[in-house]
C-alpha positions in Angstrom: 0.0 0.0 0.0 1.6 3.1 -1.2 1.8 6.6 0.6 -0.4 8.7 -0.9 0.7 12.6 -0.7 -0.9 16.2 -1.9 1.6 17.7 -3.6 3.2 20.6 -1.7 3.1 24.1 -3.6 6.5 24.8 -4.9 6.3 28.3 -4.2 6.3 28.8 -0.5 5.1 32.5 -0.5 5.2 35.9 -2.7 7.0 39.2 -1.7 5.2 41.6 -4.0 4.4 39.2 -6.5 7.7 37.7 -6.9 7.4 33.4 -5.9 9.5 32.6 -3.2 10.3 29.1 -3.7 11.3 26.5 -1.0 14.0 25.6 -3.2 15.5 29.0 -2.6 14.4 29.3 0.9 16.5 26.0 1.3 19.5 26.7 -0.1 19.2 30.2 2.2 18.6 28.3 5.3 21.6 26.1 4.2 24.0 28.9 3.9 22.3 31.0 7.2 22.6 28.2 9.9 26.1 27.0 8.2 27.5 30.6 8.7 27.3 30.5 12.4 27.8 27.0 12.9 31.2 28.2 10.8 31.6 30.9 12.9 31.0 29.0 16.0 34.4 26.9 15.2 36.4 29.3 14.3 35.6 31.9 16.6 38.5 31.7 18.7 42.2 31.9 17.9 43.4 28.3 19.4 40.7 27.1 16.8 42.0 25.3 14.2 41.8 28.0 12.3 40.3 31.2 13.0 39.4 33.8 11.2 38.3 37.5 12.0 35.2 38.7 11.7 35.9 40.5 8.1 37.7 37.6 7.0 34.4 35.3 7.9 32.5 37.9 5.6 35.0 37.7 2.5 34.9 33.6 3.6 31.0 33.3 3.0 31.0 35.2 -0.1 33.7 32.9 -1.3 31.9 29.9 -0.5 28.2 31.1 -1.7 30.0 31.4 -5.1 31.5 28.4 -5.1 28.2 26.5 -4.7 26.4 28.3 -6.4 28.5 28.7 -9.8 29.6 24.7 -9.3 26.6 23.2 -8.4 25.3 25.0 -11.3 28.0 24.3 -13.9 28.2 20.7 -12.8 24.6 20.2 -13.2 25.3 21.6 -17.0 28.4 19.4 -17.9 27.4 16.4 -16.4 23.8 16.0 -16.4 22.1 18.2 -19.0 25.3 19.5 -21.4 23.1 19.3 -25.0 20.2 21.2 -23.3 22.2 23.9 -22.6 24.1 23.9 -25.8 21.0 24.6 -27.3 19.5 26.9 -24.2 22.6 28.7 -23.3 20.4 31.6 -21.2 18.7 28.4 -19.0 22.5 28.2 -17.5 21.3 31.3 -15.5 18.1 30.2 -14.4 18.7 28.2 -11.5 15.4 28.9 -10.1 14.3 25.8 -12.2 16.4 23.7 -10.5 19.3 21.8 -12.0 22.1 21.8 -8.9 25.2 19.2 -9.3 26.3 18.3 -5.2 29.5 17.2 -7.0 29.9 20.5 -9.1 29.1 22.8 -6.1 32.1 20.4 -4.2 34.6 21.4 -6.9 33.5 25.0 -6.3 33.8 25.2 -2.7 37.1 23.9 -2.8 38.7 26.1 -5.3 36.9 28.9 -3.5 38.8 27.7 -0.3 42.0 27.5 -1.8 41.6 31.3 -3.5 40.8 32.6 -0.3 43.4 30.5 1.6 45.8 32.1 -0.7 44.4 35.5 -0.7 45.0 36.0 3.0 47.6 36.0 4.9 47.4 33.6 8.2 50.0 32.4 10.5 50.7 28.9 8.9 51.8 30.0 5.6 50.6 26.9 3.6 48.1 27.6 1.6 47.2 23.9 1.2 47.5 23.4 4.9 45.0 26.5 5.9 42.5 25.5 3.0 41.8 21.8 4.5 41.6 24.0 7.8 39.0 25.4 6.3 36.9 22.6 4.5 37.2 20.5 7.6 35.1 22.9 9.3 32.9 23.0 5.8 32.4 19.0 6.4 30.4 19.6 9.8 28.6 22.3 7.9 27.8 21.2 4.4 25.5 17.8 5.3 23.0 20.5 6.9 22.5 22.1 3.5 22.7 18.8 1.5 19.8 17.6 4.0 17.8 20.9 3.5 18.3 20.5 -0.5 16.9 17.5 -0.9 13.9 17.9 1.3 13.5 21.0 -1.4 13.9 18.3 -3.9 10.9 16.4 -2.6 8.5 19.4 -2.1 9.5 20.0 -6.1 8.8 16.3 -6.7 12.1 16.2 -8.5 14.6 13.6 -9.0 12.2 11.2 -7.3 12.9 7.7 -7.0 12.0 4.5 -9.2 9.1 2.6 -9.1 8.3 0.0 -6.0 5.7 -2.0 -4.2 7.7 -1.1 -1.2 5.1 0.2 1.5 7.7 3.1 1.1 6.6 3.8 -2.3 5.0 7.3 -2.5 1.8 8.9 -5.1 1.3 12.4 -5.7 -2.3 13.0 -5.7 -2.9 13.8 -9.1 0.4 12.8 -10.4 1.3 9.4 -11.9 -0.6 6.5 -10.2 2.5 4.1 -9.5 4.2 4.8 -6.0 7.3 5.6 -6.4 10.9 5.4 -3.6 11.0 9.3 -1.9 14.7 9.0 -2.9 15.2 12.5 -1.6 14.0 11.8 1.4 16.5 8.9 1.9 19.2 11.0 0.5 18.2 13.9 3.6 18.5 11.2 5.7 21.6 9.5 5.1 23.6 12.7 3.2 22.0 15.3 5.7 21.0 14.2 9.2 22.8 11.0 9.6 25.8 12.9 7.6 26.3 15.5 10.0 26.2 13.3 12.9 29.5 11.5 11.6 31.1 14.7 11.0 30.4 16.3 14.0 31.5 13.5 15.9 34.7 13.1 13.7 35.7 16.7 14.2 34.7 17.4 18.1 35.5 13.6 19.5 38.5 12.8 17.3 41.9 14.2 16.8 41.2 14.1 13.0 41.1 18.2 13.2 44.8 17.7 13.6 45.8 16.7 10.3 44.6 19.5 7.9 42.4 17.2 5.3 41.5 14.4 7.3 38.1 15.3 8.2 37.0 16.5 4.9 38.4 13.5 3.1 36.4 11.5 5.5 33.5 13.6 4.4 34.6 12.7 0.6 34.3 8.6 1.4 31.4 8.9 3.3 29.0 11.4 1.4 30.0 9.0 -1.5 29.5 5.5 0.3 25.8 7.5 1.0 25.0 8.4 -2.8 25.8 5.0 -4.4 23.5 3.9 -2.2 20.5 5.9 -2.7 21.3 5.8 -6.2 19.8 2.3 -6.1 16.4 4.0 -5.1 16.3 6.9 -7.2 15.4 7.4 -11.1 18.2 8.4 -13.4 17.8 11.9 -14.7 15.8 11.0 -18.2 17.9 12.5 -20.3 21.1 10.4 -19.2 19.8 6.9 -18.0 21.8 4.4 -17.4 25.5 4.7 -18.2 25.8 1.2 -18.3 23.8 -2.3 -18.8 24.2 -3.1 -15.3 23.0 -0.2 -14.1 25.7 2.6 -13.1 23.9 6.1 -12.7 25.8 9.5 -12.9 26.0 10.0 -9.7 27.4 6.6 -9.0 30.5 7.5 -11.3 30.8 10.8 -10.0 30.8 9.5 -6.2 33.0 6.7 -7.0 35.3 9.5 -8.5 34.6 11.3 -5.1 35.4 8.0 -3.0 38.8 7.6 -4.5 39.9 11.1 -4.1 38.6 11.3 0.0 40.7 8.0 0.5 43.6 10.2 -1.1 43.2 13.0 0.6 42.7 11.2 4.1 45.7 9.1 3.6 48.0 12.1 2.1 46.6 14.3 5.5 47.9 11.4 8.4 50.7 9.7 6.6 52.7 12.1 8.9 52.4 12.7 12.7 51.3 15.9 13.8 50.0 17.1 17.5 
């Protein structure tokens, strides 16, 4: 027996006749609640890092355009690159949806690195003060994952495949055959159950220690997490399946992801440091 559902407005409200849509209003919570959970460690100078209140300003901005102009091109390159050749102006409108997690990864990174190097801190490696940084990002980012893909279910996008599972879920008025909420498993395991790990990692550990390790933890297991749900949730119908047995995108891309965390963890604690 299936879980039947009304469909949940996309738009959450109007300012003056402009939609506000709880796709937007989750990416803004995302970045809100990760700024002071950002700012919460790293608001002391025997933090790991720390950074002044100026610098945590120029830090956010930095960050809001790496997801934002990642996620965005990822979703074009890897998921939807003919559409766009044709619709070039759709690249801008991301109020339709169409964010790549993996593309908005690259993005924060090189935005940490650019701002690692742009300032000047007391450990002079850039490399060193960048991890600093994105280990605090893995504690933050499963909190905006989470709040994206709950987004994702109130748009009814990239649902999940079809199932007699007495999971499956029907839109009242949309097709009749239930279908996985894959983006509700994916809030689950890449959000709530995500941040857990991470917060426990970073607070309860020594990881912090080692610029990298954390955040190449937060590589493997954000990946271990996607191929998973990938098993529940619909290809994007423009892609499929990659392959006859049934490799999706994001099953590439997080096996990509996988490899590179195991790297970065091993390259962050190969050497001792206190």
């Amino acid at each position: 027996m299936a879980i039947v559902i009304n469909p949940i407005d996309p738009v959450a409200f109007s300012v003056f006749g402009l939609p506000i849509r709880w796709y937007a209003l989750a990416y803004i919570a995302g970045f809100v609640i990760g700024f002071y959970l950002f700012r919460y460690f790293t608001r002391n100078k025997n933090d790991e890092i720390y950074l002044t209140k100026k610098q945590l300003d120029d830090f956010v901005t930095f960050i809001v355009l790496g997801v934002i102009i990642g996620g965005r091109l990822g979703y074009v390159l890897f998921y939807n690159l003919s559409f766009f050749i044709e619709n070039p102006l759709e690249i801008f409108a991301i109020w339709h949806g169409g964010m790549s997690f993996h593309g908005g990864l690259l993005g924060v990174i090189i935005a940490a690195f650019l701002f690692a190097w742009k300032n000047k801190f007391p450990d002079k490696s850039v490399s060193r003060n960048a991890f600093r940084m994105l280990d605090v990002l893995s504690v933050v980012a499963p909190v905006g994952i989470g709040l994206g893909r709950v987004a994702n279910f109130i748009n009814m996008e990239v649902m999940g495949r079809i199932t007699q599972s007495p999971l499956g879920v029907v839109f009242v008025g949309g097709p009749e055959y239930p279908r996985h909420p894959s983006p509700l498993y994916e809030a689950t395991l890449e959000g709530f159950v995500l941040f857990i790990i991470m917060l426990l990692l970073y607070t309860k550990t020594r990881l912090r220690k080692f610029p990298g390790a954390v955040s190449g933890l937060l590589c493997v297991c954000y990946a271990v997490f996607r191929i998973f749900c990938e098993q529940f949730r619909q290809p994007d119908a423009q892609i499929g399946f990659l392959t006859g047995w049934g490799l999706t995108m994001g099953q590439m891309l997080s096996g990509i992801m996988l490899i590179a965390g195991v790297v970065i963890f091993y390259c962050a604690t190969r050497k001792k440091r206190l």
